[in-house]
C-alpha positions in Angstrom: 69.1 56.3 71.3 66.4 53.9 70.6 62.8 55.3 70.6 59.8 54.0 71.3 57.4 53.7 68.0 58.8 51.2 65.1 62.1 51.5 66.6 62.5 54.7 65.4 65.9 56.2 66.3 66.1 59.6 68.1 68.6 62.1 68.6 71.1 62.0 71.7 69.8 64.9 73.5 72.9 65.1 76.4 75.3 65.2 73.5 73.8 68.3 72.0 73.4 70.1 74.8 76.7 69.4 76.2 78.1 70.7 72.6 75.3 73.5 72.7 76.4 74.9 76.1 80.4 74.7 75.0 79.4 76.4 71.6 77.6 79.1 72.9 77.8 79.3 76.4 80.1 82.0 76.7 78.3 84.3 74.5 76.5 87.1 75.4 75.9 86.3 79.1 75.1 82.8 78.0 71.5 83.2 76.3 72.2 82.0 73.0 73.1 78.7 75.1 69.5 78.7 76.1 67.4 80.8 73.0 68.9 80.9 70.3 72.0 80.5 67.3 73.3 83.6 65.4 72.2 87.4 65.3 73.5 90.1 67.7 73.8 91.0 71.4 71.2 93.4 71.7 68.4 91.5 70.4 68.8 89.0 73.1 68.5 91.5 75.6 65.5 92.9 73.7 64.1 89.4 73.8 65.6 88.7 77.7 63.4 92.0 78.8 59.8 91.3 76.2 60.2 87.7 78.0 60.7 88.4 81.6 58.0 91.2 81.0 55.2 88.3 79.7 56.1 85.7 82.3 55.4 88.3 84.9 52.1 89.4 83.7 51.2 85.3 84.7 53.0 84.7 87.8 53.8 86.0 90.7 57.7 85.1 91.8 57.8 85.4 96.2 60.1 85.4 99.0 60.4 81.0 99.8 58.6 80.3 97.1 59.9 76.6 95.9 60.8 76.9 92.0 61.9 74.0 89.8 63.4 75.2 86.9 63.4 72.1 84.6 66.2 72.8 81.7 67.3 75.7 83.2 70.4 75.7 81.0 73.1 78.4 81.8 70.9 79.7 84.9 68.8 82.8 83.5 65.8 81.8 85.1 67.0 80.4 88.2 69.1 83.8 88.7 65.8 85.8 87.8 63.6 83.9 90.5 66.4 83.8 92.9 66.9 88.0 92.9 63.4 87.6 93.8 63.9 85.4 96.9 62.7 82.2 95.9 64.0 78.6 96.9 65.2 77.9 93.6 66.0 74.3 91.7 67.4 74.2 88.6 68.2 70.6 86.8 69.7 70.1 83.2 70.8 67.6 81.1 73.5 68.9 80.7 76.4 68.7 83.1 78.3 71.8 81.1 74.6 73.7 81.2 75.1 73.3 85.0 78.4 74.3 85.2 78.1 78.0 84.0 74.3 78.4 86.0 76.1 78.0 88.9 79.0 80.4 87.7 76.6 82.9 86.8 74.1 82.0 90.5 78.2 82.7 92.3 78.8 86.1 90.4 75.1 87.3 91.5 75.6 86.4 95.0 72.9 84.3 94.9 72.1 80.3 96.1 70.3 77.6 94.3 70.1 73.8 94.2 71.9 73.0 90.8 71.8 69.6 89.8 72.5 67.5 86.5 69.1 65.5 86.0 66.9 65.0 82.6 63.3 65.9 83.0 61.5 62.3 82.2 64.0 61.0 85.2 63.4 63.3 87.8 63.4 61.8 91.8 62.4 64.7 93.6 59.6 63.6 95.8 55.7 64.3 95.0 54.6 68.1 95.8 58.1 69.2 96.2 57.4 72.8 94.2 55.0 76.1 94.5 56.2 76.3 91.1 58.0 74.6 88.0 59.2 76.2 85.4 59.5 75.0 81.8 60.9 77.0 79.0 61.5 75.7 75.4 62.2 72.1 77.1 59.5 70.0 76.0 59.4 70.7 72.7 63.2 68.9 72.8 61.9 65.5 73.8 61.3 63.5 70.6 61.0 60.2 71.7 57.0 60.3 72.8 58.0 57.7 75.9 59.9 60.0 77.4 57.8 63.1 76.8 55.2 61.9 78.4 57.3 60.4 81.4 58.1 63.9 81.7 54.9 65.6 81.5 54.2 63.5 84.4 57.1 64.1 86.6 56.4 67.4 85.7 52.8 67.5 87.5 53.7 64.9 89.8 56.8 67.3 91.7 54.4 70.4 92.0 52.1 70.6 95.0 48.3 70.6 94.9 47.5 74.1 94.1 50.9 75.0 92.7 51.1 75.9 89.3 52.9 75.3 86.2 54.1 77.5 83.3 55.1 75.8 79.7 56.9 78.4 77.6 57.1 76.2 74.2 56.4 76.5 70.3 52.6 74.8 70.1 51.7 75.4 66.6 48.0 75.0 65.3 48.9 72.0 63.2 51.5 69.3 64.0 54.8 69.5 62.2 54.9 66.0 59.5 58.6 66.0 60.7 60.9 67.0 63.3 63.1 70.3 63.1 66.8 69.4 63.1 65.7 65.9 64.2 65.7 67.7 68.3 62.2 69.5 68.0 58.8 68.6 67.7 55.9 71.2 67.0 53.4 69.5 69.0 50.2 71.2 69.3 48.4 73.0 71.5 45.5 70.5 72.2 48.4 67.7 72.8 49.8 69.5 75.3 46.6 70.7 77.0 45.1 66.9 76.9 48.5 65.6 77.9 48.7 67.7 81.6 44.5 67.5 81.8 44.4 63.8 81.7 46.9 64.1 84.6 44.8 66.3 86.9 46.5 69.8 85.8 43.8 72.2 84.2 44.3 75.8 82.2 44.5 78.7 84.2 45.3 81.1 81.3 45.9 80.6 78.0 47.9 83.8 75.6 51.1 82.0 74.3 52.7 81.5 77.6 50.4 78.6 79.2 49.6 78.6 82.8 48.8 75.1 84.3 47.7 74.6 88.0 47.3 70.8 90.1 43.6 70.5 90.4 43.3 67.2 92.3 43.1 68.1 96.6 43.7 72.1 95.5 40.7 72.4 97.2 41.7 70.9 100.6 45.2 72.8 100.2 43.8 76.3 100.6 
């Protein structure tokens, strides 16, 4: 994959997912497909419970609410929001990531819009969502063409008003190099001036950031 500064090369992100999701996918209801690599069953529950817990104490999940999920991976999220009534979208990079989150939507009895679609090439149209959801995605996009393609498709698809939540690693200083050549530890500020400079502002700020459309919000209420 050919990136965008000095022809730097960056890693082929559907190819490790797709071998991600078949590695792990299976295991322990599928979360190490979407956290992490390694350790024991019960601290991905312990983690599944402390996270649901903190995105809760930000947002408020209703009855036909429209949620993207953007790299929803094996479903968690979409199954979460979904038990809760929303209109729930979930899109992946990963055909195999898609796959098994709509095996595990079927053995909840629940319905969703599942579809195979990277998050700097999204079509949906403008103002499509109450809500899009972003968890440990962004962080993933190395090449800085793309990242920022999707930052904006990212406040472009939620409507005026709606609001945004980025769950990803912003450290206080920029990494010199990329993690496993597939992460990047991009700042806070970067991310903050990134959506800003876009028309999103902060709504709240403790680790899990809370974004919300500021351009016509006013005329939308």
């Amino acid at each position: 994959m050919q990136g965008a500064e000095q022809g730097q090369q960056y890693y082929d992100a559907k190819a490790y997912w797709e071998e991600r999701a078949r590695k792990y996918g299976s295991l322990c209801d599928g979360w190490k497909a979407i956290i992490l690599s390694g350790g024991e069953n019960y601290y991905y529950e312990y983690v599944d419970i402390v996270d649901k817990k903190a995105t809760y104490s930000f947002i408020q999940v209703y009855k036909g609410m429209k949620v993207l999920d953007v790299g929803c991976g094996v479903g968690r999220w979409c199954v979460e929001f979904a038990r809760r009534g929303a209109e729930v979208t979930g899109v992946d990079i990963s055909g195999e990531m898609i796959r098994l989150a709509s095996d595990n939507m079927r053995k909840e009895g629940l319905d969703g819009r599942l579809m195979v679609m990277s998050v700097d090439e999204m079509d949906f149209p403008d103002n499509s969502f109450d809500l899009v959801h972003c968890a440990g995605v962004l962080m993933h996009v190395t090449d800085p063409d793309k990242f920022r393609k999707s930052c904006l498709n990212i406040i472009r698809v939620v409507r005026p008003g709606g609001q945004i939540l980025l769950q990803e690693l912003a450290p206080r200083k920029r990494w010199k190099t990329e993690l496993d050549g597939h992460m990047v530890g991009r700042t806070f500020k970067e991310y903050r001036d990134m959506f800003e400079s876009e028309g999103a502002f902060l709504v709240k700020d403790a680790g899990v950031h809370l974004w919300a459309r500021l351009d016509q919000a006013y005329e939308a209420i």
